[in-house]
N, C-alpha and C positions, 0 to 999 in steps of 0.2 A: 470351354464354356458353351452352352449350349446357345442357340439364334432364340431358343423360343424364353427361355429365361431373361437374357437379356434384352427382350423387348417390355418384355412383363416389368421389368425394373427401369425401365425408359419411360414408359408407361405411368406408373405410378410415381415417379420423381416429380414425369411436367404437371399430372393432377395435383401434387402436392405443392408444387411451385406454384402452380394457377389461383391454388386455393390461400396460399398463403400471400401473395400478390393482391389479390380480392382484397383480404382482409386488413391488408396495410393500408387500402386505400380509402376504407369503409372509417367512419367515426370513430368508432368503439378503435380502430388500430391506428388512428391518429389519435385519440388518447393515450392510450397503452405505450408508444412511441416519448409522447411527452411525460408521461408517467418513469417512463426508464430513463428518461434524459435527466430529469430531475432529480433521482434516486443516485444517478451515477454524480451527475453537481455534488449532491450532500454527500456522497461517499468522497467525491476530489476533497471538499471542504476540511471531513474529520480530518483525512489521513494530513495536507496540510498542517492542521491543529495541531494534530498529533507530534509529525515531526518537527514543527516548534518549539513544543513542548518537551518534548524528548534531548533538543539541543540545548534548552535550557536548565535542565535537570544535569546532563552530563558536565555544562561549564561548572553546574554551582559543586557537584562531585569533585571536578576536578583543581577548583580552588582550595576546596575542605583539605582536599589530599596535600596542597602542596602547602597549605596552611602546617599541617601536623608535619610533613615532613622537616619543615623549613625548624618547627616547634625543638624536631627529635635533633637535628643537626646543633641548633643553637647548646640543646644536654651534652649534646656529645661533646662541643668543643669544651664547654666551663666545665666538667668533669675530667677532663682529660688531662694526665699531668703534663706540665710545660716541654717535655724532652719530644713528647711524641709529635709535638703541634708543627 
């Protein structure tokens, strides 16, 4: 790697750290901060909901199932002739 590249990229990293440092410290990036702190709350919030809801939906699936199961089991025994029971 060259000396002179790698300063040129030293260079423009601390500018761009200096510059983004400024700007976190400035209004506008103390909004913007609170702005994304908010957004990421509401996004904790849905996914929460979501997987709620999601565990709700899968008990009420898994009762259905065992409802019909338990339905198919009860045919099978009262159709079944007595020798096999």
């Amino acid at each position: 790697m060259n000396n002179g590249n790698f300063l040129t990229g030293l260079t423009l990293g601390a500018l761009a750290g200096y510059a983004v440092s400024c700007f976190a410290r400035s209004h506008k990036g103390r909004k913007w901060r609170r702005n994304i702190c908010d957004a990421m709350e509401n996004l904790r919030e849905d996914a929460m909901n979501l997987t709620h809801e999601a565990k709700r939906k899968v008990k009420q699936v898994g009762n259905e199932v065992a409802e019909k199961m338990e339905e198919k089991m009860d045919n099978i025994q009262r159709f079944s002739p007595p020798s096999a029971r």
